[in-house]
Structures are given as C-alpha cells and as structure tokens.
N, C-alpha and C positions, 0 to 999 in steps of 0.2 A: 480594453474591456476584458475581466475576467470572472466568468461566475464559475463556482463550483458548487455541483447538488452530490449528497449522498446517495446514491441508487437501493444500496444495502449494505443493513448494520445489524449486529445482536440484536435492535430495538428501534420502533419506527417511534416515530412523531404521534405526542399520543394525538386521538380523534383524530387522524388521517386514515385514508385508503388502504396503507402501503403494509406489507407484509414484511413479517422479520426471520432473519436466520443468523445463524453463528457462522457469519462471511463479509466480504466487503466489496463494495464497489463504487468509485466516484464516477460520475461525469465531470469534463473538465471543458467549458469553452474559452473559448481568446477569437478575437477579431479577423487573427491565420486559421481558424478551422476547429474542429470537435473533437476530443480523445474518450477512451474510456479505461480506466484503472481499474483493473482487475474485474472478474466477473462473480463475484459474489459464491456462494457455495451447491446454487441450484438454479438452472434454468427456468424453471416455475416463478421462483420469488424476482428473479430478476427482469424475466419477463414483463411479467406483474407490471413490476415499480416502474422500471419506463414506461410503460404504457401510460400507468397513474400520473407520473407525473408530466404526460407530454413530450416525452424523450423519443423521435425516433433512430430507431439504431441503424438505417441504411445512407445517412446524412454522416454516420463519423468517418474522418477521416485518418483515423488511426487507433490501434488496442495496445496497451501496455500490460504488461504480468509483472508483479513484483515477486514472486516468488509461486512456484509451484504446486503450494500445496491446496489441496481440494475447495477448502473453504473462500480462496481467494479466485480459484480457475472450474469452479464446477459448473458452473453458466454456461461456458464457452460452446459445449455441441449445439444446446438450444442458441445461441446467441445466433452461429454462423449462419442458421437458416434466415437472419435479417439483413445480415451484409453483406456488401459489394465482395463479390471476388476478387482474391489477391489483396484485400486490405494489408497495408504494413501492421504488423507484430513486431513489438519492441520488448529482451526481456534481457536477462543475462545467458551467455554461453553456456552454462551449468545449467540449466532450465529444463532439459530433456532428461537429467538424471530421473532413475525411480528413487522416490522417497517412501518410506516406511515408519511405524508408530510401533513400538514392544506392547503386544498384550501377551503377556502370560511369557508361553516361550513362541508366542506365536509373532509375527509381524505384516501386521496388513501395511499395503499400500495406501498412501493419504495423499500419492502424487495426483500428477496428471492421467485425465482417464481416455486421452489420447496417443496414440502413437506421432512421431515423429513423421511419417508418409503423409497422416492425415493432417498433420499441421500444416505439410510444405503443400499440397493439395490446394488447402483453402486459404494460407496466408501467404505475405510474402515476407518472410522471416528475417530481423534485424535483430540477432543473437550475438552479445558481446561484452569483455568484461570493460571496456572504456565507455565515459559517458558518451549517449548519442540524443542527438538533437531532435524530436519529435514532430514538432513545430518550431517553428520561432519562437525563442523565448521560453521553450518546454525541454527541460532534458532529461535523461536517465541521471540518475546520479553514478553508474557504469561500478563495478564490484569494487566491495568496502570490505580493502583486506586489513588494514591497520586496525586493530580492536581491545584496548590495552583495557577496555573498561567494559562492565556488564553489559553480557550479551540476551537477548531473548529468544532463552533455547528452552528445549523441554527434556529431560532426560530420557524420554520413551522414543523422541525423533532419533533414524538413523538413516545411512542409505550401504549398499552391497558393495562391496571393494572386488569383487569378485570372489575373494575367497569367504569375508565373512563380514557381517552387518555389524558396524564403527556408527559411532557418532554423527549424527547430523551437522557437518559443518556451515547447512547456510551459504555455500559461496553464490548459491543463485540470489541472494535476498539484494533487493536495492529499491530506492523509491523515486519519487518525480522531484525536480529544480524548478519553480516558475518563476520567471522574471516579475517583478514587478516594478513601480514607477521607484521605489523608497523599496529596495532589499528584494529578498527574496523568499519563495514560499515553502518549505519543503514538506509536501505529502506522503505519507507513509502506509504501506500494507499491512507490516505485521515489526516489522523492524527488529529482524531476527538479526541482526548484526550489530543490534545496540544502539540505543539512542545517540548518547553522548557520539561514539564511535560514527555513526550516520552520522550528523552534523558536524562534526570534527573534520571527516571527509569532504562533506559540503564547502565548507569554510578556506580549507586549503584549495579545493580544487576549483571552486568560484570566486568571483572577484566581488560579491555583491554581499550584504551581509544576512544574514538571516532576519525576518521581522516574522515570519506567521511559520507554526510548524502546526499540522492537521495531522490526524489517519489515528490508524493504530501503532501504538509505541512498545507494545509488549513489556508493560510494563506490572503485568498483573504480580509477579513473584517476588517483585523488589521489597527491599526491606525500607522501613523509613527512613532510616541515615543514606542509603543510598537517593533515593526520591527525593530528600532535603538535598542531596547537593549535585541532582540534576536539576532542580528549579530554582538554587542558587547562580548555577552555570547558566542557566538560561535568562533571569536576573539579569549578570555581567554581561550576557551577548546581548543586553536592549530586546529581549524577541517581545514583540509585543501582542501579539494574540498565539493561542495554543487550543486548539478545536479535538480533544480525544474521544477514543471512540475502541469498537472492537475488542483489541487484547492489550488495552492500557490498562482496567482495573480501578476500580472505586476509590483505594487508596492513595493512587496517585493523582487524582482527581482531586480531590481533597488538600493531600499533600501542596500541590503546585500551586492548587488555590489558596493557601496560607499563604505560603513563600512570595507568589506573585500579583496576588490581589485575585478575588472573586470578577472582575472586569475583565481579565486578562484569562483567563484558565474559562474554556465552557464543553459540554457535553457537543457529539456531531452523530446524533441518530439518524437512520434513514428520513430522507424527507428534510434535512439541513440542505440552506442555499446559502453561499458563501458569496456575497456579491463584492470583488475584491478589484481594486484598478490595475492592471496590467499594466507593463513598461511601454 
C-alpha cells in the first residue's frame, strides 16, 4: 500500500477546502507507517490542509526536509505543537547552514527559522550526506554531488563562507526513493541539484528503475531544448507517470506533455491523492 496526498502547493484543487501558498508539502503512507515531506512555507496553510483533508499529524511517524529553505520548512514551529516528542527528522548534513536571497545589496535570510538547539529539542535528528532509510522501502536519496547537467538554482540564492556570501551550492537539496511493486518513485522538493542530475544519482545508486517522478523539479527557468531532452531522457528511462507541481513551471508542463504523451505528464496541486502500489 502506497497513497500519496499533497498537503500544499502554489495551487489547491479547484472547489476544495484547501488553502494555497508558494511551498510544498506531501503526506506519504506505506503499510510500515506515515512520513511527512517537507512542511510547506506556513504553519497556518499547513495546518489548514491536514486538518481539511483528515491528516492527523501526531500518528506520523517520521518528517523529511528536503532542502532548507522557508517555502519547504516554514510549517515546522506550528507543526511541532502536533507531534510526538523526539519524532526522527530526516534531512542532509548541510541543513543547518543559514541560506540567503540578494535583494539589492542587502541579503535576507530564506533559511530555516529555527536554530539548531531547538531542532535537537524536539526532534531526534538523522542529518547525513548518504541515503537513509526512513521506512521500509522509503529512503533519502542522501546528497547529489555528481551534476554535470542543469541545475535549479536561482542567481539571488547564496549562503556566508564566513568571509563573504558565494553562491548557493544546494549541498543540502535531495529528495525521497519509494519502493514500489514495478520500480521506483522519486519525489522531489524543489530539486535544486537538477533533475536529470537527481535521477542519474537515483539510478546508480538504486537497483530498481525509475517508473513515477512527482514534486517540484525546478524546472521553471529551463529553456525548451533543454525540457525537450529531459523528456526525451525520461522517454528512454520508460518513467511512466510524472505528477509536477511547485517550481516545475507551465513550460515544462507542457513540454513533457508533447514529448511524453498528455496520459503520462499531469499537474499535482494541493489536495492530489496518489494511490500507488508499494513493493
């Protein structure tokens, strides 16, 4: 058994309940227990939505972060007044960095709006650049250094070297592995380390093949020759469902749905249920 609901997305399900923001968050269950993928970019809206949809958050038994920044972890203070103490937290070792956004000459913060005391506090921290197993059959995809192809970066992201604010390298970005009966699923945050580059990583480092990729692919900035030959690529790999959502972008929406058929490519707003057969 594996269903997967959206909690929050840029865009809920029209004529539903559910409240939108520019963040994301899945529910994930399996037969082994409940996860939850990132917490959306506000405790209010996340709130909300489990509530709307029936989700209680003191039954999971575990939280994943894919990546740091506000839109994917800004749930979290509100969240923790729902969950059990010392829940496992799953994220990459790079996760506590501060991250930052260039406005002007100025540079805010768009990290975590936690300190590292209050994380170890209330979770019980599973920080690491190799995949780690969540559940049975769930795992991090563990940091994706190989990235010889487009990445999804933003030129305003950076973080402090100590001496002075570089580049946003992303080392914390990774996303979830789910087993299933026929391949495997890989769900995405923001997939700041690149599509192709994420999956490439997958593929080597699992034995099972890829058939379903979900989430956000940050795909919003790509050009179309490049979009044409991610959906080419993904074409050759057989993937046979592709569920985008967040900071994928209308284009390649589009794009993938030529390349790969309108059956195959669909939209995964808040309020999407993924009812998929686990391994």
């Amino acid at each position: 058994m594996l269903k997967i609901s959206c909690v929050v997305e840029n865009v809920a399900r029209r004529s539903s309940v559910l409240w939108a923001e520019h963040g994301l968050s899945f529910w994930i269950e399996t037969s082994h227990g409940r996860l939850l993928f990132d917490t959306g970019q506000s405790g209010a809206v996340l709130l909300h939505n489990l509530d709307a949809l029936g989700l209680d958050a003191a039954t999971l038994d575990a939280l994943a972060i894919s990546h740091a920044h506000y839109d994917h972890t800004g749930g979290l203070l509100a969240l923790t007044e729902r969950l059990a103490p010392g829940l496992p937290l799953y994220a990459n070792a790079d996760l506590l960095r501060s991250r930052f956004s260039q406005r002007g000459e100025a540079y805010d913060a768009i990290g975590l709006s936690v300190d590292e005391n209050w994380l170890r506090a209330h979770f019980t921290l599973h920080l690491d650049d190799a995949p780690q197993q969540i559940l049975p059959g769930v795992w991090t995809t563990g940091a994706i250094t190989a990235r010889p192809h487009l990445q999804g970066y933003s030129a305003r992201h950076a973080v402090y070297n100590g001496e002075q604010y570089i580049a946003d390298p992303y080392r914390d970005d990774l996303s979830l592995v789910i087993e299933m009966s026929a391949g495997v699923l890989v769900l995405c945050g923001c997939c700041h380390a690149g599509l192709l580059n994420t999956l490439e990583h997958v593929r080597r480092t699992f034995t099972h093949p890829i058939t379903v990729v979900a989430g956000g692919t940050h795909l919003v900035s790509a050009d179309t020759a490049t979009l044409t030959e991610i959906a080419q690529t993904l074409a050759a790999w057989n993937v046979c469902r592709v569920y985008l959502n967040h900071c994928s972008g209308e284009d390649a929406y589009y794009v993938l749905r030529q390349v790969l058929g309108g059956d195959r490519v669909r939209t995964c707003p808040a309020g999407t249920f993924l009812d998929l057969e686990a391994s």
